[in-house]
BALOBA-1460 file (C-alpha; in Angstrom, 3 decimals):
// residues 140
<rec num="1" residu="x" x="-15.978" y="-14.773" z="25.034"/>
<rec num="2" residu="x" x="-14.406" y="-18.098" z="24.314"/>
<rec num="3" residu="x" x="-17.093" y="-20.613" z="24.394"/>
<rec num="4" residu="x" x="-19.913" y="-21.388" z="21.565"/>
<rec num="5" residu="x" x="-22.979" y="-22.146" z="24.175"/>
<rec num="6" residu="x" x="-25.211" y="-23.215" z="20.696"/>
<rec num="7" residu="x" x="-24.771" y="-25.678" z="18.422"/>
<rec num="8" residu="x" x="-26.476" y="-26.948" z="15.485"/>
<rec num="9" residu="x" x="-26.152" y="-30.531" z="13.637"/>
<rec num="10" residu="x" x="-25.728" y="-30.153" z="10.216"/>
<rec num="11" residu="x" x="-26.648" y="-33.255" z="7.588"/>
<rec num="12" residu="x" x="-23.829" y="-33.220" z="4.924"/>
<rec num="13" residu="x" x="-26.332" y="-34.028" z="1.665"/>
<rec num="14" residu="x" x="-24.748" y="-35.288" z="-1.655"/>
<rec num="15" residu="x" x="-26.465" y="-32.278" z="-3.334"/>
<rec num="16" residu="x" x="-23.311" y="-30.101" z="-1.260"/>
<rec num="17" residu="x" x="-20.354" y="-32.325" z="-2.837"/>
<rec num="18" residu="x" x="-18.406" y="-30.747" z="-6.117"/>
<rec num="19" residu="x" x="-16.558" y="-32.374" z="-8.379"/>
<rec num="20" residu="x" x="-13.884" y="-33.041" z="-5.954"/>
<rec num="21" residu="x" x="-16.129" y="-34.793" z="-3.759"/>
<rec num="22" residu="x" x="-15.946" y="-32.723" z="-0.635"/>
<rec num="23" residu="x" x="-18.654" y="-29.575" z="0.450"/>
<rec num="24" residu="x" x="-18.380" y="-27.211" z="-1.530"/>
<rec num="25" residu="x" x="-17.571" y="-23.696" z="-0.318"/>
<rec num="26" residu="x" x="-20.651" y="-21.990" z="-1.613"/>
<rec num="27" residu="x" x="-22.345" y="-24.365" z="0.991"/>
<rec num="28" residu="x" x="-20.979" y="-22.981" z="4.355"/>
<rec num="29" residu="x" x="-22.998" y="-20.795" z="4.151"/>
<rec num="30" residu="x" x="-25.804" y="-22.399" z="3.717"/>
<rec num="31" residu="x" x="-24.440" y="-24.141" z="6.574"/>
<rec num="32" residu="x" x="-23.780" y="-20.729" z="9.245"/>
<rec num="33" residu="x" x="-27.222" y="-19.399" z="7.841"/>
<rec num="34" residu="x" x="-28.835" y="-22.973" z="9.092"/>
<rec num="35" residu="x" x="-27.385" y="-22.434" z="12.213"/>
<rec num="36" residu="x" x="-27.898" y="-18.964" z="12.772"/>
<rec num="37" residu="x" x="-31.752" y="-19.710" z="11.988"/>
<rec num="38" residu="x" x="-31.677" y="-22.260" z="14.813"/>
<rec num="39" residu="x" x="-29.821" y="-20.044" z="16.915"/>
<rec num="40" residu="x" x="-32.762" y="-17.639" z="16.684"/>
<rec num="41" residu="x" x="-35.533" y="-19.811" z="17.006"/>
<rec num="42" residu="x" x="-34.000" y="-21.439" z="20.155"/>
<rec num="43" residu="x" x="-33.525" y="-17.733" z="21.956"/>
<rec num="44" residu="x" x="-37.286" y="-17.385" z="20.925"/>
<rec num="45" residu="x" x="-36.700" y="-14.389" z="18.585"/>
<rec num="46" residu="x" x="-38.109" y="-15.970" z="15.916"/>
<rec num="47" residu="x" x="-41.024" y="-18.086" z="15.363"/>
<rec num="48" residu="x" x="-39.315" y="-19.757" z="11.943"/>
<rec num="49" residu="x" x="-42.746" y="-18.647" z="10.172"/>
<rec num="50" residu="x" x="-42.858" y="-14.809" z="9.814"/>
<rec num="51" residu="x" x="-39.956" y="-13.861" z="8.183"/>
<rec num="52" residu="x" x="-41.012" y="-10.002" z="7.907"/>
<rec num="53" residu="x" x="-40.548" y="-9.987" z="11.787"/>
<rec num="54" residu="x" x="-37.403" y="-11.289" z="11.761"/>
<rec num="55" residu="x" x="-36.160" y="-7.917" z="11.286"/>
<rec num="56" residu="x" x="-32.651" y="-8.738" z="10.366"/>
<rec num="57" residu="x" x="-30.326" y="-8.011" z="7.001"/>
<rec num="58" residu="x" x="-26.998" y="-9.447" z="5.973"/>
<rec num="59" residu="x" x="-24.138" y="-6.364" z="5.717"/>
<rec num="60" residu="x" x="-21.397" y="-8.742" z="5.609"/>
<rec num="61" residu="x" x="-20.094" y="-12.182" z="5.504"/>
<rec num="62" residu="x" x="-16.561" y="-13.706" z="5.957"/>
<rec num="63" residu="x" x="-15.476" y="-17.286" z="6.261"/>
<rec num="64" residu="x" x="-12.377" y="-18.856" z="6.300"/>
<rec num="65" residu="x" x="-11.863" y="-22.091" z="4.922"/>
<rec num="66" residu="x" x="-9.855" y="-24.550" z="7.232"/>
<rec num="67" residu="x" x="-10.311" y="-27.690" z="6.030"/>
<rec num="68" residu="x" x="-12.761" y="-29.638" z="3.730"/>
<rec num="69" residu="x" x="-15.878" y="-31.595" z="4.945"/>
<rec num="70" residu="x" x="-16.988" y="-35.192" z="3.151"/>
<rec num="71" residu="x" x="-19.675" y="-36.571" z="3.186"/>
<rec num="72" residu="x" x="-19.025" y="-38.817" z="5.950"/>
<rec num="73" residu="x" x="-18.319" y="-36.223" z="8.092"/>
<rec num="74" residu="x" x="-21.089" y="-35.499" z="11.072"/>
<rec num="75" residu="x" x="-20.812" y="-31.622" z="10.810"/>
<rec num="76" residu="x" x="-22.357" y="-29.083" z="13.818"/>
<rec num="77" residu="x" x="-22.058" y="-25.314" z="13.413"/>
<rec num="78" residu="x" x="-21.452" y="-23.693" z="16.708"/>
<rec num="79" residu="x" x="-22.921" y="-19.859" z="16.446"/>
<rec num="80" residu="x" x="-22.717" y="-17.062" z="19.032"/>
<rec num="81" residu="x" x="-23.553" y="-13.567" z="18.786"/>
<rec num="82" residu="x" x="-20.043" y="-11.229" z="19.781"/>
<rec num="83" residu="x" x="-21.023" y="-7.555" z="19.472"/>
<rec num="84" residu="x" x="-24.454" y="-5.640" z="19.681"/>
<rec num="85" residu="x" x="-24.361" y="-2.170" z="18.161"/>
<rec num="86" residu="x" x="-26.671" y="0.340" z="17.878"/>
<rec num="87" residu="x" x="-28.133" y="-1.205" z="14.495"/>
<rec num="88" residu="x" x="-25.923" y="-4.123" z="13.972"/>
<rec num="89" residu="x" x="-25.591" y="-7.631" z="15.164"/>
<rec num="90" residu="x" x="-22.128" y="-9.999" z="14.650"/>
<rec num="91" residu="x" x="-22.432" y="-13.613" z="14.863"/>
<rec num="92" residu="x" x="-19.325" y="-15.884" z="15.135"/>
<rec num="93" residu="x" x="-19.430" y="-18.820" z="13.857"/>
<rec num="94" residu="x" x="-17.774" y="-22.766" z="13.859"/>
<rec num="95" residu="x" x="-17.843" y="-25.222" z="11.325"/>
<rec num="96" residu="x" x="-16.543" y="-28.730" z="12.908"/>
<rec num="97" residu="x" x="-16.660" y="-32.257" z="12.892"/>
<rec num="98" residu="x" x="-18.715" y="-33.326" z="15.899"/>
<rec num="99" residu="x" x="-17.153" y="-36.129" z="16.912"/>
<rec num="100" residu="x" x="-13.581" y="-34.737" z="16.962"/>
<rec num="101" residu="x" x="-14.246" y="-31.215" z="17.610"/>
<rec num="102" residu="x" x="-11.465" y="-30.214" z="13.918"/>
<rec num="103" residu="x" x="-12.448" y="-27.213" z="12.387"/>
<rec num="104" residu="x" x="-12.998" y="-26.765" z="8.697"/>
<rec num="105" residu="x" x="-14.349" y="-23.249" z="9.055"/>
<rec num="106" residu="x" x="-14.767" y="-19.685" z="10.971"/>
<rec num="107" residu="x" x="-17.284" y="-17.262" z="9.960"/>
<rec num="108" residu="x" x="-18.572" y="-13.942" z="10.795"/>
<rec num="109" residu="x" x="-21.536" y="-12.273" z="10.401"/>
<rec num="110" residu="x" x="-22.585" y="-8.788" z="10.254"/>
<rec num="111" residu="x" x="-26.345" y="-8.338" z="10.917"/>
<rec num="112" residu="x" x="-28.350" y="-5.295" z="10.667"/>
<rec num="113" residu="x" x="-31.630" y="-4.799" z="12.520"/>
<rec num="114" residu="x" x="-33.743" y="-3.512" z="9.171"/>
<rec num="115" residu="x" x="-37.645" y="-2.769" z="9.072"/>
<rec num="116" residu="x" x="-38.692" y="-4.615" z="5.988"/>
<rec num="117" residu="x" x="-41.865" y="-1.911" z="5.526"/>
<rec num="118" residu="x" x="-40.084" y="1.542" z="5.673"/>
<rec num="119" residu="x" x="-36.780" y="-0.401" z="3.706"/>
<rec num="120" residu="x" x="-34.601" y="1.790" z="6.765"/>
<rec num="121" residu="x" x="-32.024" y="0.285" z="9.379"/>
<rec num="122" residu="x" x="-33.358" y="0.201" z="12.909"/>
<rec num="123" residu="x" x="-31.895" y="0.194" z="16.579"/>
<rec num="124" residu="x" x="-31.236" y="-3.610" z="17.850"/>
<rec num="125" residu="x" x="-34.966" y="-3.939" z="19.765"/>
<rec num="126" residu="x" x="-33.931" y="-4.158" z="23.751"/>
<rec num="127" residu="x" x="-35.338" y="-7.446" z="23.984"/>
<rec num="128" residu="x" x="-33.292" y="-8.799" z="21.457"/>
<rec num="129" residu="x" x="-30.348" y="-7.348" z="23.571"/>
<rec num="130" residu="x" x="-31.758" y="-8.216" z="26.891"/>
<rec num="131" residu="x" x="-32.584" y="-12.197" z="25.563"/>
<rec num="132" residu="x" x="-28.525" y="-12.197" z="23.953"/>
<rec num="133" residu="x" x="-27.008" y="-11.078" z="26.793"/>
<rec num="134" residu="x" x="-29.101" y="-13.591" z="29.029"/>
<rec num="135" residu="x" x="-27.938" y="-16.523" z="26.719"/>
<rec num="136" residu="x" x="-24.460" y="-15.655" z="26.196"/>
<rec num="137" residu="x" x="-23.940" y="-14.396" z="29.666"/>
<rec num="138" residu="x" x="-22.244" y="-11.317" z="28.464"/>
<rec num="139" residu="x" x="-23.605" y="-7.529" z="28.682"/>
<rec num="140" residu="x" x="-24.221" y="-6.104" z="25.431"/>
């Protein structure tokens, strides 16, 4: 899987300058979590208004800084779920300038399926995997 099939625009804000005047890195992932919402909604497993059936926890985060963004910059987030497990969900994502395609970031997500009532990991629903696999073309 080489290709990000989603993508979406970020507005840089001055709010997500430091003192250095570029993003600062607390804000990618505000950035990957934006995305990753829109990812959702677009797939239609979400409906952006109940988040207790969203169904989904954060296990683990990683991004890797490549570059810094201004605020001139028009940013996009490409995102793209990689693995389903039993439980667990990763999305990949890419920070980058839109016009020019340069990076400034990779992240990864791990994602587990979680029922908010019983506070206990669940298995990935088969929709979710059957709607993933349809989008990304790949058989998870």
């Amino acid at each position: 899987m080489t290709e990000f099939r989603f993508y979406c625009p970020i507005q840089v804000r001055y709010g997500d300058l430091d003192a250095q005047w570029h993003v600062n890195n607390a804000r990618f992932n505000s950035y990957i979590e934006q995305g990753r919402f829109e990812y959702l909604l677009r797939l239609g497993l979400f409906d952006g208004v109940d988040f207790s059936s969203l169904g989904l926890i954060v296990a683990d985060v990683h991004i890797t800084y490549l570059a810094p963004i201004e605020i001139n910059h028009q940013v996009r987030v490409g995102v793209r779920t990689s693995r389903i497990g039993n439980k667990s969900l990763v999305f990949e994502y890419i920070v980058q300038d839109a016009a020019s395609g340069d990076l400034f970031a990779k992240a990864e997500t791990v994602m587990v399926a979680y029922d908010y009532k019983s506070r206990q990991s669940i298995p990935v629903s088969p929709e979710w995997r059957s709607t993933i696999s349809t989008f990304e073309g790949v058989a998870f």
